[in-house]
Short mmCIF file of the C-alpha atoms (twelve columns), coordinates in Angstrom:
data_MODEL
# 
_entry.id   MODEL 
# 
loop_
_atom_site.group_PDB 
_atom_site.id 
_atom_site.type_symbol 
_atom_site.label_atom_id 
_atom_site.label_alt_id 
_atom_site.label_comp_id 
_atom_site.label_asym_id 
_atom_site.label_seq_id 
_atom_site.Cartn_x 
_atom_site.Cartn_y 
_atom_site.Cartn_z 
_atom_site.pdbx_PDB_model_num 
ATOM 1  C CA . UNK A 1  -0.427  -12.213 6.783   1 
ATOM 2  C CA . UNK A 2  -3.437  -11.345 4.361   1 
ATOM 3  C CA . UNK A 3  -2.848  -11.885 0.989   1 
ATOM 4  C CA . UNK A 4  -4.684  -8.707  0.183   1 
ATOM 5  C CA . UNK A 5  -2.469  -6.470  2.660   1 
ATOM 6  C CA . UNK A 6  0.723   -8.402  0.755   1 
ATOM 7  C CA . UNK A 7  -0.453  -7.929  -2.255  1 
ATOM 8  C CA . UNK A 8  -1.249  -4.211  -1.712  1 
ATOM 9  C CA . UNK A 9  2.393   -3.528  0.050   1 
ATOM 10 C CA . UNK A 10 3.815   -5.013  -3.132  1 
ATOM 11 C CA . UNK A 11 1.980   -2.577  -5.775  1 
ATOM 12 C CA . UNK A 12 2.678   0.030   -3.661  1 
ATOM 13 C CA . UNK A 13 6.175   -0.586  -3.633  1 
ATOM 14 C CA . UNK A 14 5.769   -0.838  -6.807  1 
ATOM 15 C CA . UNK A 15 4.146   2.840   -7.464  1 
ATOM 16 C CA . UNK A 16 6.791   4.294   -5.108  1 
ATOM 17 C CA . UNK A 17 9.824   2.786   -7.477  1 
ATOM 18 C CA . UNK A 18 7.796   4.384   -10.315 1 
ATOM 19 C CA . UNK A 19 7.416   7.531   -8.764  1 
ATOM 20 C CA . UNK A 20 11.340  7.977   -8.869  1 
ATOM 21 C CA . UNK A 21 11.822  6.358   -12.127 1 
ATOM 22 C CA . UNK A 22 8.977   8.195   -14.516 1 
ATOM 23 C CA . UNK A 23 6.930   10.733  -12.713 1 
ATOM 24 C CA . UNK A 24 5.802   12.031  -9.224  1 
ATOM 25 C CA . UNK A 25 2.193   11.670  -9.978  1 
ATOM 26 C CA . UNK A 26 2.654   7.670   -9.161  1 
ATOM 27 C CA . UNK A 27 3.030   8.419   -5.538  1 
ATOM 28 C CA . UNK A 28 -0.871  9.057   -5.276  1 
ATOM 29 C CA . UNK A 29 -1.153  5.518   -5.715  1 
ATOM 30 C CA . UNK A 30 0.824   4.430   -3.650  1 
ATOM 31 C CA . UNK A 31 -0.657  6.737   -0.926  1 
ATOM 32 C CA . UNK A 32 -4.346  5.570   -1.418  1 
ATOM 33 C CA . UNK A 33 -2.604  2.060   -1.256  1 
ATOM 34 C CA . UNK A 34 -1.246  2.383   2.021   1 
ATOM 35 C CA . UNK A 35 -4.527  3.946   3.206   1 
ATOM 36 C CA . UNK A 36 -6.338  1.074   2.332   1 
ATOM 37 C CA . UNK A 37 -3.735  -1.393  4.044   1 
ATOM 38 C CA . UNK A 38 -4.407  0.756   7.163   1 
ATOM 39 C CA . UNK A 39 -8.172  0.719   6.960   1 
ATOM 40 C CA . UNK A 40 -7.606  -3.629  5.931   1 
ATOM 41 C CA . UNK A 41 -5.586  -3.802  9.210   1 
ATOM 42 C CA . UNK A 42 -7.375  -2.254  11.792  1 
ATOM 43 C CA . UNK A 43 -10.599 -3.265  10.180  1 
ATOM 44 C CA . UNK A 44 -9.843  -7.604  11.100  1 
ATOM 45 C CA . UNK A 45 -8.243  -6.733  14.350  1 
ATOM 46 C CA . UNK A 46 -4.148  -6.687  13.206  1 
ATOM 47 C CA . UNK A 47 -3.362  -3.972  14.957  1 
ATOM 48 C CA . UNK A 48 -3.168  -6.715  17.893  1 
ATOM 49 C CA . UNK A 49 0.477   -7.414  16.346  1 
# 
């Protein structure tokens, strides 16, 4: 796996556990995260998996 894609899955985890712990607002991060894991993937040709 890409160690960007891994490494952006981890923060967003991250942000989500946040999010439920201190405030709500930490979810936006964790959305634009994900986005940008979706535009990684499909960008190099994962989406074969």
């Amino acid at each position: 796996m890409n160690g960007q894609v891994l490494f952006n899955s981890i923060l967003a985890l991250f942000f989500l556990a946040l999010s439920f712990k201190i405030d709500w607002l930490f979810i936006i991060g964790a959305v634009l995260l994900i986005y940008i894991n979706q535009r990684l993937l499909t960008k190099k040709g994962f989406s074969k998996l």
